[in-house]
C-alpha positions as CSV (number, residue, x, y, z in Angstrom):
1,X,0.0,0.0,0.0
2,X,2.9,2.1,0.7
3,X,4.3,1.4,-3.1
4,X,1.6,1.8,-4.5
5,X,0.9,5.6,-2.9
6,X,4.2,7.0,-3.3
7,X,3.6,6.1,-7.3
8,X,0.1,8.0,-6.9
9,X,1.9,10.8,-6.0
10,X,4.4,10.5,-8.6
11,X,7.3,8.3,-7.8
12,X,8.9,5.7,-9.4
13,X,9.3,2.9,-6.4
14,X,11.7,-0.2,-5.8
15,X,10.5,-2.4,-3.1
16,X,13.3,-4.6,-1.3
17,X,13.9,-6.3,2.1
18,X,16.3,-6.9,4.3
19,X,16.6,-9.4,7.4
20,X,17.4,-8.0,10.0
21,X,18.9,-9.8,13.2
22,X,16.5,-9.8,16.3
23,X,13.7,-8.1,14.4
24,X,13.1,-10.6,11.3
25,X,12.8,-9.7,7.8
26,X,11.9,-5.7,7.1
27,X,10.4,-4.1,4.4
28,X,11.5,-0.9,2.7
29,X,10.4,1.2,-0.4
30,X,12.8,3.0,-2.2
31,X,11.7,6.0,-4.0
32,X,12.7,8.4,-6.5
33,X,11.2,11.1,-9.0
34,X,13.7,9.2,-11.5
35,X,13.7,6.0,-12.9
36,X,15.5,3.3,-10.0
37,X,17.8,1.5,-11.6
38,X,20.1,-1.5,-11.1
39,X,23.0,-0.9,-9.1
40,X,26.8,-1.6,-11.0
41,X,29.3,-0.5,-9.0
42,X,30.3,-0.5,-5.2
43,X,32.9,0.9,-3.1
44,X,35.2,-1.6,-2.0
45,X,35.2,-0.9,1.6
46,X,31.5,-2.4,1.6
47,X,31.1,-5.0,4.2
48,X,28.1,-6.5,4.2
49,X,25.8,-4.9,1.0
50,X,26.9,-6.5,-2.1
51,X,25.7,-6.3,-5.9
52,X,24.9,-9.9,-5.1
53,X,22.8,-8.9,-1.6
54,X,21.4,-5.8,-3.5
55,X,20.0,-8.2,-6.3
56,X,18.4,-10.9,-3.5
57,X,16.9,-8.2,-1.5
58,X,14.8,-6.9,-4.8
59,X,13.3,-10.3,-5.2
60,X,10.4,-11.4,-3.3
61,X,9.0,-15.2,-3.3
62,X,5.0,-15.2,-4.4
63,X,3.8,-15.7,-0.5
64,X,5.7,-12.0,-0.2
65,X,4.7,-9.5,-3.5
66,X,2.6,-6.8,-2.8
67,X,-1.2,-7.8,-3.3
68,X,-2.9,-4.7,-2.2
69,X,-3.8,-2.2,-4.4
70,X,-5.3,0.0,-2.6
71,X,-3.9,4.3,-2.4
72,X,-3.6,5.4,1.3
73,X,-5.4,8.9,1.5
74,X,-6.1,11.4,4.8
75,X,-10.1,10.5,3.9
76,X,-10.1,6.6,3.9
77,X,-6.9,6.0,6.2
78,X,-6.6,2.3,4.6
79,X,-2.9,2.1,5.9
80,X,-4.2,2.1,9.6
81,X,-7.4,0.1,8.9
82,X,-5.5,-2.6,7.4
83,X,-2.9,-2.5,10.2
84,X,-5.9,-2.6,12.7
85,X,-7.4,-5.9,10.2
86,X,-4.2,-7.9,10.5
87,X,-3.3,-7.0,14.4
88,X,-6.9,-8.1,14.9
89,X,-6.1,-11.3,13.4
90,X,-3.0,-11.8,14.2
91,X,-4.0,-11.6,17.7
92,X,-6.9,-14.1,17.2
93,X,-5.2,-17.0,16.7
């Protein structure tokens, strides 16, 4: 939902993740009001970010890709109603 209102207002987007240790997998959304592109060339003092970890954290499996389609606005508030929709059932189990 997040994607898909930042391109609404006029960015191009590039969703990726990242796990993160103690907190589990995290997901970002890159955006830009040019086109995203791939990245070619690091620094060499890079540690831990990699062209390699740069390409894995752009791919998502199919139980992951974005499936809502749906434009967060001040008059619908769908980000927090959906929140509220998955903590409810989340918490139900």
């Amino acid at each position: 939902m997040i994607g898909k209102t930042l391109q609404e207002a006029g960015f191009e987007i590039e969703p990726y993740h990242a796990y993160v240790p103690s907190f589990g997998d995290w997901g970002f959304t890159l955006a830009s009001h040019t086109a995203i592109g791939e990245v070619s060339d690091l620094p060499d003092f890079m540690r831990y970010y990699s062209l390699s970890e740069d390409k894995r954290m752009r791919e998502f499996p199919e139980d992951m890709k974005a499936d809502v389609a749906i434009v967060n606005r001040l008059e619908n508030q769908a980000l927090v109603q959906l929140f509220q929709l998955e903590w409810r059932a989340f918490n139900d189990d």
